[in-house]
N, C-alpha and C positions, 0 to 999 in steps of 0.2 A: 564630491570632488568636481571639480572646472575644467576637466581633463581636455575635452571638446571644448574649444574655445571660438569653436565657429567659424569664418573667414577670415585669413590672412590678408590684409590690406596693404604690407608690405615687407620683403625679407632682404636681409643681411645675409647672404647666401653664404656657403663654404666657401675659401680662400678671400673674401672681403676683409679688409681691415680697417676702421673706421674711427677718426678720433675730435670726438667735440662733442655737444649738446643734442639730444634727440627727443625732439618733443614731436608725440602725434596722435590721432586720435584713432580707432578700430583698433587693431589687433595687426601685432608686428611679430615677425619670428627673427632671431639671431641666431644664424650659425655660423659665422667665422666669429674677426675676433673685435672688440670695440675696446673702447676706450674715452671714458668723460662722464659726464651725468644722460640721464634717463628719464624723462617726465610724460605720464600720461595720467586719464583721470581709467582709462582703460585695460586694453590687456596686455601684458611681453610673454614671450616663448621664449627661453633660451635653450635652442636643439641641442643635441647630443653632438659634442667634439666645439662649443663656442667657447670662446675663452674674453668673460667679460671683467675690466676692471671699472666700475661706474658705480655712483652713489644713483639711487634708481627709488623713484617715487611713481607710484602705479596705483590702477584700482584693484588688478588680478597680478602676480608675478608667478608663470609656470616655471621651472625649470626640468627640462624634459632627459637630462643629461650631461649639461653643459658643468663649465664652470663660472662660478660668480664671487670676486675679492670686490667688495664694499657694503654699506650700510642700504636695507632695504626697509622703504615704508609701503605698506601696501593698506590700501583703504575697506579693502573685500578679504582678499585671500592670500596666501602665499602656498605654492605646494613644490614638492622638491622630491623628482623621483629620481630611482636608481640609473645610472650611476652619479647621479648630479651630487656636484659639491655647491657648498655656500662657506664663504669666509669673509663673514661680519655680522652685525648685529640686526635683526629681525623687528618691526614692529607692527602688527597685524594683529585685525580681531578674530581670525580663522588661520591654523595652521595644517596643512600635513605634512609628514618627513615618511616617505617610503623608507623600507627595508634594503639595507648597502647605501645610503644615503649618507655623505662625511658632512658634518654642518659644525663650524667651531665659530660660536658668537655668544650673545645673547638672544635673549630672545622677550619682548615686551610685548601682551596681549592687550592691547586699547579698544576701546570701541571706535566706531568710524566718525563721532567727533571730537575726538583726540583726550576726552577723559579716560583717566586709567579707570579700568573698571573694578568695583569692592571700595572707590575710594568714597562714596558716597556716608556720610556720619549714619551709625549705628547700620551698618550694612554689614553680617560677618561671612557674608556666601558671595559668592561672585559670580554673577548674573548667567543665565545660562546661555549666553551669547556666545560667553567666551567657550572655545573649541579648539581639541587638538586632537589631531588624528594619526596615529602609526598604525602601523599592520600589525598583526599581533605574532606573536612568535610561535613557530612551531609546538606542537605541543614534546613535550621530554626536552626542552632545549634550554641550556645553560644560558643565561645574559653571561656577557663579556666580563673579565674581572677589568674595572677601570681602575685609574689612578687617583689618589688624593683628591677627595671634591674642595673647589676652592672655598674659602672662606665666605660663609653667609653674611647679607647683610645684620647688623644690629637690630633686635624688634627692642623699637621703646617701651619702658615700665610704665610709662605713665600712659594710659589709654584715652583720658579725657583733657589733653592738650590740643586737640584740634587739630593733630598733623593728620596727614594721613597716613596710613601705614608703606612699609617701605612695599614694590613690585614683587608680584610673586614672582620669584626665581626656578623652574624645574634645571632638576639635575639628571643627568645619567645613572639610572639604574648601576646601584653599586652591587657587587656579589660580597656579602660579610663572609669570612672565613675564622671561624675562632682560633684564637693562639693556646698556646699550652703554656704556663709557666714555667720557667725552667726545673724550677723544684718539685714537679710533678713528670716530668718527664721522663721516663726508663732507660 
């Protein structure tokens, strides 16, 4: 993990409120609230209590606690700890999602020049670049029963068309719970 991220070059401190384009280089921390897009080829913090809505293109994106509604590209990393939320879609060759982490998107694992990675012909592993990190769970500890996992993309029959295959998709840990038929039931 990025967790140190080195020197802060410039912050968006608590009660700031900010709304346009932020392009810069080093390492910036946001703790109030912003608003607009996000460009570095380097680092963002978004502190604990920030409240960002911005389509955010980075080399590293922390979020340390805050919140984040838009689309993130990150060229290195992305990590998202407790109690940070994220609400959009992800695309990084390196992930982690701490433990109490709410994240509702997608999530796309690319390499850092923007090839999806496994799409390479006759490739069936996916390269071991690609990395995703959670905490592990306690040990005796139940996963969450979630909801209806949404509908997977289609894999093509035909293997030697030349497409590539569709993004891997991870889903949330489902809990199965077997049913009883009625006719068996007492």
């Amino acid at each position: 993990m990025a967790s140190d991220a080195g020197e802060i070059t410039a912050l968006l401190g608590r009660g700031t409120d900010f709304t346009g384009k932020l392009t810069f280089e080093g390492t910036v921390r946001i703790d109030g609230r912003f608003q607009g897009e996000i460009f570095t080829a380097n680092t963002l913090i978004i502190g604990e209590g920030a409240e960002v809505r911005a389509e955010i293109e980075a080399g590293t994106l922390i979020i340390k606690g805050g919140t984040v509604m838009g689309n993130v590209r990150a060229r290195e990393l992305v990590e998202i700890h407790a109690p940070g939320r994220l609400f959009g879609d992800i695309e990084s060759p390196s992930l982690f999602i701490g433990r109490g982490v709410q994240f509702d998107g997608r999530c796309q694992m690319r390499s850092t020049d923007g090839a999806e990675e496994g799409a390479a012909a006759g490739c069936a592993e996916a390269p071991s670049a690609r990395r995703v990190e959670t905490e592990p769970a306690s040990p005796g500890s139940v996963p969450p029963v979630a909801g209806p996992a949404p509908p997977r993309p289609p894999i093509a029959a035909d293997s030697t068309s030349g497409a590539p295959p569709p993004p891997f998709q991870a889903w949330p840990p489902v809990q199965i719970v077997p049913t009883i038929p009625a006719h068996k039931r007492r």
